[in-house]
N, C-alpha and C positions, 0 to 999 in steps of 0.2 A: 384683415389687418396685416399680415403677411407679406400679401403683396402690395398694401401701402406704404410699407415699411423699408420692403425692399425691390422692391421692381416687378419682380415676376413670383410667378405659383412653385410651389416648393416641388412638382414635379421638376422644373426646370433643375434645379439644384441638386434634386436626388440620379439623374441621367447625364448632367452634367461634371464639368472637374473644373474645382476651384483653384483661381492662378491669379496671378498683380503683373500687370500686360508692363511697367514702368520697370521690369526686377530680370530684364532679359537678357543683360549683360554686367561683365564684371566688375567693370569701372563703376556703373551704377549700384551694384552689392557693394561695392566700399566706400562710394560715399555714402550711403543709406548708415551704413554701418558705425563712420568717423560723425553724421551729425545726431547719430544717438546717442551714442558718449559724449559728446559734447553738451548736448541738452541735457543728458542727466548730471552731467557732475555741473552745471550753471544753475538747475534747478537744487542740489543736494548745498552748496557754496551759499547760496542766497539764502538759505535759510537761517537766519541769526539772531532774528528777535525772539528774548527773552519770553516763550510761553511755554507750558506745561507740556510735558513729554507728550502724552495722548494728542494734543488737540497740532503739536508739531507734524505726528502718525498722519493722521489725516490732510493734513494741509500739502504733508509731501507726497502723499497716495491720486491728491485729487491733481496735483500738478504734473506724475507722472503718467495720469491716465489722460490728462488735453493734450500730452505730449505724443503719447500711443497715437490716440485716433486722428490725429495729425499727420502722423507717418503712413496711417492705414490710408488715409484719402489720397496724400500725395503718391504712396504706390500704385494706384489705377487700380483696385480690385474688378477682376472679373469673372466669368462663369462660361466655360467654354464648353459648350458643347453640340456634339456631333450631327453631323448631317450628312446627308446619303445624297450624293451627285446623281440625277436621274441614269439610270438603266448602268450603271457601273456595277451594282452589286446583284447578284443571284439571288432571288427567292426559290427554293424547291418545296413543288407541292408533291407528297407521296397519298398516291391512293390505294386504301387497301383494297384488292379485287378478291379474295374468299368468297367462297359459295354464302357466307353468312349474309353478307352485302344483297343477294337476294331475297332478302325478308320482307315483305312489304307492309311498314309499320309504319312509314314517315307519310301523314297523309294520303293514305291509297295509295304512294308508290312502294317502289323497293328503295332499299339503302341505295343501292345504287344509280340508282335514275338521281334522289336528291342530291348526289354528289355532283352527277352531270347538267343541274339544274344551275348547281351553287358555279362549276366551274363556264359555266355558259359566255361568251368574249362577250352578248353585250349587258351580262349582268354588273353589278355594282359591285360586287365583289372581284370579279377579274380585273376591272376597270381600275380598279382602286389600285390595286399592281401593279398591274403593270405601266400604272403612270411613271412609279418611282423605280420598279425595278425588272429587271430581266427575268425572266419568268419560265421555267422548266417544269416541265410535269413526268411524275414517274409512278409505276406500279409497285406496290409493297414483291413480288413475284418475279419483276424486272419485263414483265414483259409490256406488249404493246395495249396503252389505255382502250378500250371496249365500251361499250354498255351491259355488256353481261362477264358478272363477274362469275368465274371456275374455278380456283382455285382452291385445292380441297383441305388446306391446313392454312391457317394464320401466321406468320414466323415475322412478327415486329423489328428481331432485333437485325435477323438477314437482311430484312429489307433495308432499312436504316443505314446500314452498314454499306449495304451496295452504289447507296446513292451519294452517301459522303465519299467514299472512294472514286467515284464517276466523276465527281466534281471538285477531284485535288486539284491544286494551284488555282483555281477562282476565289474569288469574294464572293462567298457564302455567306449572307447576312442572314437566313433562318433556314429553315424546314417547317411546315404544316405539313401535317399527318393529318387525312382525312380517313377515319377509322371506325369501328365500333367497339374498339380494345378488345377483339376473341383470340387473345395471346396464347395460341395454343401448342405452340411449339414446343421443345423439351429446352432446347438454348436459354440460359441464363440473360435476362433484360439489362441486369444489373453492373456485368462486366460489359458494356457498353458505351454506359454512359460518361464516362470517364472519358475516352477518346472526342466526345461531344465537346464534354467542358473544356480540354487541353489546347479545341480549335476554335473555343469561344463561340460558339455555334450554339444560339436555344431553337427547342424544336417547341412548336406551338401547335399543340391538338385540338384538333374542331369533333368533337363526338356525334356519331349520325347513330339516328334509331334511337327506340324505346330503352328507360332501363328497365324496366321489366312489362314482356310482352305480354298484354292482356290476353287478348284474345288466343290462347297458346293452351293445351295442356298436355305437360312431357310425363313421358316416361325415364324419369331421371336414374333409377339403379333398383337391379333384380338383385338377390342374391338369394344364392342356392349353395346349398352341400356341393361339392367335389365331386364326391363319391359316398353307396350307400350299397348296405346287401340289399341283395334281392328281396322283394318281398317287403321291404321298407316304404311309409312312403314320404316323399319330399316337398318341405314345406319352403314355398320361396315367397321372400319378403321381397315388395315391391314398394320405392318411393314415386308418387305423383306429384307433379307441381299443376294446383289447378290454375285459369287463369279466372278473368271474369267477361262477363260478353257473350261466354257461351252457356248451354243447356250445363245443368246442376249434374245431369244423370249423364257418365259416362260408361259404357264398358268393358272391359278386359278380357281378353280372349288367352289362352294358353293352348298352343297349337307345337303336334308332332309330324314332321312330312305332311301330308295331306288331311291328315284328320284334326280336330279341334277336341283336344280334354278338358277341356272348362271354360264356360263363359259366364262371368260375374260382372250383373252390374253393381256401382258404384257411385253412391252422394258425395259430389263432392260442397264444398264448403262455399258459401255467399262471397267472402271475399277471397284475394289470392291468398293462396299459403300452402302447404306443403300436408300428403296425406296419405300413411301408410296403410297398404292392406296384403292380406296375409292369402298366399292362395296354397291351396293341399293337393296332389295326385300320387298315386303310384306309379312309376313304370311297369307293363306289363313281364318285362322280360330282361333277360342279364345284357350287358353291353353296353356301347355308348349312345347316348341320347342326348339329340340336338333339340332345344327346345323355343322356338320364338312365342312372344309376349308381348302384344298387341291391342292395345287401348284403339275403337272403331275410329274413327277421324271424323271432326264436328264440321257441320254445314258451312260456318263461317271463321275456319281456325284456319291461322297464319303462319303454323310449322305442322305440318303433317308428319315432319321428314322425322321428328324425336319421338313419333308415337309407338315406337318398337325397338328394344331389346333380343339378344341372344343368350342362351345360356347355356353348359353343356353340364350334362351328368353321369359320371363311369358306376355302373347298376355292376357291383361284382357276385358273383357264384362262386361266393367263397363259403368255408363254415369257421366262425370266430368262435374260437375256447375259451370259454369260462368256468373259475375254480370258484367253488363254494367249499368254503371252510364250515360245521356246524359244532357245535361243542356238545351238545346233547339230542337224541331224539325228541324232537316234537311236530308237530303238526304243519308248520312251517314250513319245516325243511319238503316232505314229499308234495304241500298241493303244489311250491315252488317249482318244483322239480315236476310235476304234473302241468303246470302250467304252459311249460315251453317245451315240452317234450315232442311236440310234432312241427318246431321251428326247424325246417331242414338246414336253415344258413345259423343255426346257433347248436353247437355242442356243451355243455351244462356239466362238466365233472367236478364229479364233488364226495368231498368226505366226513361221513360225519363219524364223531368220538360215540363208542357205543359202550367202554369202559375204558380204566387205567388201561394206556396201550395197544387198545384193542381198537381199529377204526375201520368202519362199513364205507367200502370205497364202489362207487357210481359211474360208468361214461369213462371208466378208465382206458386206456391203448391196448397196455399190456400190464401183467399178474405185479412186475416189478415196480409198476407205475407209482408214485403215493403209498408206498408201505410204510413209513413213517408218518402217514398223514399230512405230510408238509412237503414239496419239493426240497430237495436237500443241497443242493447246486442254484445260483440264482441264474444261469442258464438256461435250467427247467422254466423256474417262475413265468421267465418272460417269452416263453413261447406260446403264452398265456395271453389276452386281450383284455380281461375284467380281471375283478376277481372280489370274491363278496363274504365276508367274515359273519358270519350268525352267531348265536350266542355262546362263546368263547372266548374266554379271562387270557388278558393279554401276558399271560405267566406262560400259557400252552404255547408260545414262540419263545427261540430264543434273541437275544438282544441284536443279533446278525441277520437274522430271519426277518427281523421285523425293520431292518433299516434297508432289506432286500424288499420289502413292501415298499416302503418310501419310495424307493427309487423305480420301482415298477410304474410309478404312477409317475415322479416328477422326471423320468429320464427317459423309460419308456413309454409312455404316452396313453399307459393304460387305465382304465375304470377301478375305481377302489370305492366298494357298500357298505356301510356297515350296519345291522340289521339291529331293531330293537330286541330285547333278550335280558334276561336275569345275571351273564355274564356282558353282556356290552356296554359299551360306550365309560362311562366313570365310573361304575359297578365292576368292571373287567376289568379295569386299571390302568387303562391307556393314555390317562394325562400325560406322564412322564417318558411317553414313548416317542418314538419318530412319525408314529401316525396320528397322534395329537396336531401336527400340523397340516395332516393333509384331509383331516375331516372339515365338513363345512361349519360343525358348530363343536363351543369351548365344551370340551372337557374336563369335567371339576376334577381336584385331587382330593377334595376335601366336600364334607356336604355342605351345597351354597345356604348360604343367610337370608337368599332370598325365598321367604312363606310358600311365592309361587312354584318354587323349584326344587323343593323339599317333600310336597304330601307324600304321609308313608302310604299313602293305600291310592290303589292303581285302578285312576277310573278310565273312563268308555266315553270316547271321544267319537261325533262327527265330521268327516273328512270334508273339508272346504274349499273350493278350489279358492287359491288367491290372484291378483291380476296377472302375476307373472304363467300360472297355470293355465291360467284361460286358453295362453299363445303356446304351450311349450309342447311338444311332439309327445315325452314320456307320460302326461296326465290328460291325453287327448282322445277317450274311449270314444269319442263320436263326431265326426268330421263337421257337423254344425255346431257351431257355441252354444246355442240354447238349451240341443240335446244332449250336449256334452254336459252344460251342469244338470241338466236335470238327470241323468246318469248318478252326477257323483254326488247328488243327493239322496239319492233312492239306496246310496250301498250302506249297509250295517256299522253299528260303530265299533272302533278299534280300541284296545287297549293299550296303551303308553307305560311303560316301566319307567322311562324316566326322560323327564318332562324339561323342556328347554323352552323357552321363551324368547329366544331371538336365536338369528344364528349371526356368525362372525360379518365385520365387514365385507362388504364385496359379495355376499352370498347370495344366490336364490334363494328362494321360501317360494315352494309349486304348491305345497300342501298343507293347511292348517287346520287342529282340530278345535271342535266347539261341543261346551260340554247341552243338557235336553236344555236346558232353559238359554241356550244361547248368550250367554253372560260370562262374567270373568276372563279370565287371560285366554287367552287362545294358543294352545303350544306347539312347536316345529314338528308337522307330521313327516314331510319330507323336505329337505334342502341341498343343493350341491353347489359346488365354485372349481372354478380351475383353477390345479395345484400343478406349474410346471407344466410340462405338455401335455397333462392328461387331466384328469377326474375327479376329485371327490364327494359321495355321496352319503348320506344320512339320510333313512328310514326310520325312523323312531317306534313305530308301531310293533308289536311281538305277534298279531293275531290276522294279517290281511286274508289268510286261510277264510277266515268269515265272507268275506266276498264270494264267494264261487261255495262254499254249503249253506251261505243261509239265501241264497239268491236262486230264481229256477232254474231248470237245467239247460233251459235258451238263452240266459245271460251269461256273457262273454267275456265280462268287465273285468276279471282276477285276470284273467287271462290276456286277453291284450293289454291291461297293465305292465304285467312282468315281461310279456316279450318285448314293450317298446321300453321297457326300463334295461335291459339287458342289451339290446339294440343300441339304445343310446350311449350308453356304459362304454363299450366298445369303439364307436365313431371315431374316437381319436387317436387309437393305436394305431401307427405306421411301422411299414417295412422297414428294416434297418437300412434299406437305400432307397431314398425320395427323389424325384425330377417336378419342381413346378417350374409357374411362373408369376409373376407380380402380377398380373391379372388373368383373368379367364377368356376374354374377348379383347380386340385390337384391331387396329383399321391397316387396310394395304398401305404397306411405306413404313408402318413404325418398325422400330427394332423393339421385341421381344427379349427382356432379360431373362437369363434362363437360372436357376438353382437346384446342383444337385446335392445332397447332404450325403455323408457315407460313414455308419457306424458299423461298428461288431455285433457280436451276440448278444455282447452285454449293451448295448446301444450305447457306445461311447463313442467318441469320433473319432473319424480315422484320418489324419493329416497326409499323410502321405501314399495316398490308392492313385493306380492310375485307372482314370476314368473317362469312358468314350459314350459321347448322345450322336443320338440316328435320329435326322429325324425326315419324317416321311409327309409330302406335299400333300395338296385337296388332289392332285392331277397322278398320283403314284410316284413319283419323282422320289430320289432319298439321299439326303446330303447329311454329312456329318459338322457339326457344330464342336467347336475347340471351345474348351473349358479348364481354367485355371482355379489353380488354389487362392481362395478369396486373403485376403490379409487380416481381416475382422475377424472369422470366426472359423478354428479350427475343425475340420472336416468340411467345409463346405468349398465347393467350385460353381465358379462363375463364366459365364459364357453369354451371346446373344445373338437372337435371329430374327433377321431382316426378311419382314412376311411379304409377299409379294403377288399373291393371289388370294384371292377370297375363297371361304372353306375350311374344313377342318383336319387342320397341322397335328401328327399322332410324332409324340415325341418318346423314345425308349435310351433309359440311359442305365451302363453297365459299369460295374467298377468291379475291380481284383487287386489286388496286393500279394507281390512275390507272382507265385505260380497260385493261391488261392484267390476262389472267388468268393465274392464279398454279398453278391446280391445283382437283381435287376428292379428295373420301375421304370412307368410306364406311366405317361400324361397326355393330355390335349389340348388344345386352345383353339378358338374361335376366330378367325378374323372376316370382316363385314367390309364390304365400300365404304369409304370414307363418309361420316357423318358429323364427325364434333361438331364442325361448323356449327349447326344447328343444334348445339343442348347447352342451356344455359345462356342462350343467345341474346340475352338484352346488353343494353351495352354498358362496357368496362369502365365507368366515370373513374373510378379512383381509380386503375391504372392507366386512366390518359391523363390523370391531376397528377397523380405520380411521375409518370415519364416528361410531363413538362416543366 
């Protein structure tokens, strides 16, 4: 109806610019102008017979609207629009050449063959081009068009950029981007476009390859601890992305130098999707360890190249101190203290109240150490890593002491326990304290209303793992899951003083008890959450001592409990001077941010340290890296290194203030050949619907 109506199809009109081809001169704007007024005031004059207002309205509406479309027709309307004089205007075609463009997903080829397919002179596609327009072809890279693409990083907006500059002062009529969108570069996409739009230039994306590659299965991200004591072991979480097409059963190798520590196979899933599994080892020895992670490569898979990861792990030969506060002798406190008594990388000092004043002190340095039973300086406190409160009424601290707790955990970075007991948790008092927030669960001040949360009499709970337990390092007494619960089913039940039923938001729940008939509430046997940079934990139970007496004397279970609970506890206290970096692995060519942080005693920051990073090449080489006071976050400096060789980069960074020194620390990072190309490699639709 459209185009019956008016000539042509309403694309014409949308691409076009409407004009009246009669209106092209001045003379004729003023007469157009003198025989409208004229028409109007002859049509407004003539109106004189005696009829009703309304019917007047209309009569003069319908005479000035014959008189409009009169004027319209006598101006010539027209629709003017654009045409392209053969070969006068520039087409640029940009091809991306990245190693990604190697995939071979597009019917048996690679990306790259169908690009040289589509650009073939006596294809239909060239043809079609270069009928109307001049025709240049360029590499996202700059360099010369190939059949094999090299190119070890993606950078869209350099290319872009290069080739609008190449082709200042022509008639640029488009760009097509022949790509797979694997925009990998750090360069913002966004501040680009704009210079596009200002030269009226649209770029037009042609997508090559799969968006997501079946026949594929990546190893998309390892993550491991940093660092751990000796003797620890390390549990790295591994994502898979499976595809489909190939064998269900893939598997996972975790290899050191030349030896292989674990090979686990692995179901993966009928369709694609994505599939966590959890692998455990220990290092045998202190130092740095480089660890690759290596799913085997399937008969008919199409990226081999993302089937391996690196990861590094600093195994330190340190000994971490931890304070145990107890309020009175009981049975706890020594199997505790018997428990980890033969952990060489943990020292366990502790004191327990043996009357008014009088405190039996453990593991201490020296005679002077804890004679007050409490560190008296919060200096003391935190040269301390844990620190684990047993049953002791939060009256035995004073209001300073205990906001020197607080801060031990949310500033230094340290583990905070606090143990089931006749004085702990809301029996102790500690609602109204500073460590009401840093526990994992609510502190009453008052006895709850809640039935469940009130029994006066103290029953005998079994220990449960929950699902978060299943995976968690501290409730891990047996490195298979199965034997693991059946472990923590076989240990004795515990007694509960006082009984919680959920913990805070955000919280772990590792351990929950259930009373013989398996029925009713189930209460927090253990929970933790991070408070600040470090810890906080709840134990609820008064009696784990039953574990290891009522158990034989070849069951271990009390015992590797408390050391990987005290192990853990610990993991998050740092040196008062830190050096990382925003990742652990990196490809030759990136730049490497570096951060080092630099507190006091009291782990505050120090704004103004001057601080120097060494850092030392795969090849021995050792270049110093300059680093600046960041503007965001006091004590912190910023610096970055441009990795250049593959191997592992050992970074040590020193800070002093005045003529004192403040501290060292000591980091590494991983860099590998160039691989992105290849991870996540299907291709980017919505960032080529987006950049066109």
């Amino acid at each position: 109806m459209f185009e019956w109506l008016f000539k042509y199809p309403p694309v014409v009109f949308e691409r076009g610019e409407f004009s009246f081809a009669a209106f092209s001169s001045a003379s004729a704007r003023a007469a157009l102008v003198a025989a409208t007024l004229s028409g109007a005031y002859l049509i407004v004059r003539r109106a004189r017979q005696l009829l009703p207002r309304r019917m007047k309205i209309v009569l003069l509406g319908l005479r000035l609207s014959a008189l409009a479309l009169l004027i319209f027709c006598v101006l010539q309307p027209v629709v003017i629009v654009p045409s392209i004089i053969p070969h006068t205007a520039t087409v640029a075609i940009v091809v991306d050449d990245s190693l990604s463009m190697t995939i071979p997903d597009v019917n048996g080829r690679s990306r790259a063959e169908a690009v040289h397919a589509l650009l073939a002179s006596e294809g239909t596609f060239w043809r079609a081009l270069t009928a109307k327009f001049a025709v240049r072809v360029f590499t996202l890279s700059g360099g010369e068009l190939t059949d094999r693409a090299t190119v070890p990083r993606t950078d869209l907006a350099t290319g872009l950029e290069r080739v609008l500059a190449s082709l200042h002062g022509e008639s640029l009529a488009a760009i097509i981007l022949l790509s797979d969108g694997a925009h990998n570069a750090r360069r913002d996409l966004s501040a680009l476009l704009p210079t596009f739009a200002a030269r009226r230039v649209p770029i037009y994306a042609v997508g090559v390859g799969q968006r997501q590659v079946e026949r594929d299965v990546e190893l998309v991200r390892v993550n491991v601890p940093r660092r751990v004591l000796k003797g620890s072991s390390v549990k790295a979480d591994l994502l898979l992305r499976c595809g489909r097409g190939l064998e269900r059963r893939v598997t996972v190798r975790v290899i050191e130098g030349e030896r292989t520590l674990q090979v686990k196979p692995i179901e993966c899933a009928r369709e694609m999707g994505s599939l966590a599994v959890a692998l455990e080892f220990t290092p045998p020895e202190a130092g740095v360890h480089r660890y690759v992670f290596v799913i085997d490569p399937q008969p008919r898979e199409l990226i081999p190249e993302n089937n391996r990861l690196e990861a590094i792990v600093e195994v330190r030969d340190e000994v971490a101190r931890v304070l145990y506060i107890e309020g009175e002798p009981r049975w706890e406190y020594g199997k505790l203290r018997a428990a980890v008594a033969d952990d060489e990388q943990l020292n366990l000092v502790s004191v327990v109240r043996t009357a008014r004043g009088k405190f039996y002190r453990q593991g201490v340095e020296s005679g002077e150490e804890l004679v007050q039973g409490f560190p008296e300086r919060p200096e003391e406190l935190f040269r301390f890593k844990g620190l684990i409160l047993g049953s002791v009424e939060a009256g035995f601290f004073t209001r300073e002491q205990l906001e020197w707790m607080e801060a031990f955990v949310a500033r230094r970075g340290g583990g905070l326990l606090m143990l089931g007991g006749r004085r702990s948790f809301s029996a102790g008092g500690y609602a109204l304290t500073p460590l009401a927030e840093v526990l994992p669960v609510e502190v009453r001040h008052e006895r709850s209303e809640d039935p469940r949360e009130s029994e006066q009499e103290v029953a005998a709970y079994a220990p449960m793992l929950t699902a978060d337990g299943r995976e968690h390092p501290i409730t891990r007494l047996k490195a298979d899951p199965a034997a693991n619960e059946r472990a923590w089913r076989a240990l004795p039940r515990v007694t509960v003083p006082e009984v919680f039923t959920r913990a805070k938001p955000g919280a772990i729940v590792l351990l929950e008890g259930a009373k013989a008939l398996r029925t009713g509430v189930r209460p927090v046997l253990l929970a933790l959450h991070r408070y600040g940079r470090g810890i906080g934990l709840a134990f609820t139970p008064s009696d784990s001592w039953r574990w290891q007496m009522e158990m034989g004397s070849s069951d271990l279970s009390h015992e590797t409990f408390w050391k990987q609970m005290l192990r853990y506890m610990v993991s998050f206290a740092e040196d008062p001077v830190t050096v990382r970096t925003d990742a652990d692995a990196y490809e030759v060519g990136d730049e490497a941010p570096l951060r080092v942080e630099v507190r006091d005693e009291l782990f505050r920051s120090v704004p103004n340290a001057a601080v120097e990073v060494e850092v030392t090449t795969p090849h021995g080489a050792t270049e110093r890296v300059r680093v600046e006071p960041s503007l965001e976050s006091g004590g912190e400096y910023i610096g970055a290194l441009l990795v250049r060789e593959p191997g592992v980069y050992r970074l040590r960074a020193r800070a002093q203030r005045a003529d004192r020194e403040l501290g060292e620390a000591e980091a590494q990072l991983i860099v590998r050949e160039p691989d992105r190309e290849y991870r996540g490699a299907g291709q980017n639709v919505e960032l080529l619907k987006w950049l066109a």
